[in-house]
C-alpha positions as CSV (number, residue, x, y, z in Angstrom):
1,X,24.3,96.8,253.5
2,X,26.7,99.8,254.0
3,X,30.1,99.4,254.3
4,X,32.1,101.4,257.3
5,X,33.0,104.3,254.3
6,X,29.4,104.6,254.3
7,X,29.8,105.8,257.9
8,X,29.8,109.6,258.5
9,X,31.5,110.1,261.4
10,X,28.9,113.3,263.4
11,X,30.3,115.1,266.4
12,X,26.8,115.1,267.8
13,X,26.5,111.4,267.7
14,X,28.5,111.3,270.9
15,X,28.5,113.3,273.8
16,X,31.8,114.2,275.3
17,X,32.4,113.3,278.7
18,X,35.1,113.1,281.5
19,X,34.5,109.9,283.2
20,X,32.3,107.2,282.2
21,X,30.3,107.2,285.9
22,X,26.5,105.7,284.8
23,X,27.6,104.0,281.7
24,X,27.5,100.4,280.6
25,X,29.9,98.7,278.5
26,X,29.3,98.8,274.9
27,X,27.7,102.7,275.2
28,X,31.2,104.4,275.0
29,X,34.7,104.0,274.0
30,X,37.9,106.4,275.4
31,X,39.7,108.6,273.0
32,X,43.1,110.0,274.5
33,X,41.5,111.3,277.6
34,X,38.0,111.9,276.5
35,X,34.8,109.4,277.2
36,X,32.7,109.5,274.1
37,X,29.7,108.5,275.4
38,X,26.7,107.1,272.4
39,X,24.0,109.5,272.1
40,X,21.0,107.0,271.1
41,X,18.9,108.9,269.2
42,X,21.8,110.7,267.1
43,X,23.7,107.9,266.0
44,X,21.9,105.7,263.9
45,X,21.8,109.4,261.9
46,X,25.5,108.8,260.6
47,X,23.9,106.2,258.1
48,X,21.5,109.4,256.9
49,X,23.6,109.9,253.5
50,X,24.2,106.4,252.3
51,X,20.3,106.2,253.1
52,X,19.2,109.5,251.2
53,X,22.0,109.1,248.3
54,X,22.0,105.0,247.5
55,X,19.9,103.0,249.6
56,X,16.9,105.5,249.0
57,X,17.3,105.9,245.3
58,X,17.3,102.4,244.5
59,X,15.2,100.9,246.7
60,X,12.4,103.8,247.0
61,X,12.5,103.5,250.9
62,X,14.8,105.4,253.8
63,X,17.6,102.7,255.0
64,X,16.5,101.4,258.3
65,X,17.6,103.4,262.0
66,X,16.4,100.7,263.8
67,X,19.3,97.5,263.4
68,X,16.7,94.5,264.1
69,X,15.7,96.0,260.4
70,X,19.2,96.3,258.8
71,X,19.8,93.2,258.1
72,X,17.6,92.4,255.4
73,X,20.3,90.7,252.7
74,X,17.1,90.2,250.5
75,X,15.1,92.9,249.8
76,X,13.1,92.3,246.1
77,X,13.0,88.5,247.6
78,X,14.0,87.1,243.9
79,X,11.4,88.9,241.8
80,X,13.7,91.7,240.2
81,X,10.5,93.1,238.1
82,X,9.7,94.9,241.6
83,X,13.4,96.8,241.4
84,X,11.9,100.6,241.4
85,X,15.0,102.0,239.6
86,X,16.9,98.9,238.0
87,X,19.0,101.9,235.6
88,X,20.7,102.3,238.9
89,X,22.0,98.7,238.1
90,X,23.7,99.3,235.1
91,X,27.0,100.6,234.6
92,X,28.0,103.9,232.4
């Protein structure tokens, strides 16, 4: 699971606004004077480079857009021998 440094933070995953008129609660959040409204299909993309330079690499699959799919705390399901890239394991 990434962490919130794993987080890049994209302009484009919000659209700047001047009043929150047609928005529910939960879909934006005030800075100073600006509404930053959540631009659904852009913002699951700020988890794009943990995905293509960890998650990816090690597990030989993109990290998961969709959050019903993130939470999978268990993904070789205790058979190691299926690790694609178990070198990524091991320390230097």
């Amino acid at each position: 699971m990434p962490g919130n440094h794993d987080v890049q933070d994209l302009r484009e995953a919000y659209e700047w606004r001047e009043t929150d008129d047609g928005l529910k609660d939960g879909e934006w959040v005030r800075k100073e004077d600006i509404i930053l409204a959540c631009n659904k299909v852009k913002y699951p993309e700020r988890f794009k480079a943990f995905s293509d330079c960890f998650f990816h690499k090690f597990l030989q699959r993109p990290y998961p857009a969709d959050y019903r799919a993130q939470g999978d705390c268990n993904p070789f399901r205790g058979n190691w021998d299926s690790v694609p890239n178990p070198e990524l394991l091991l320390a230097d």
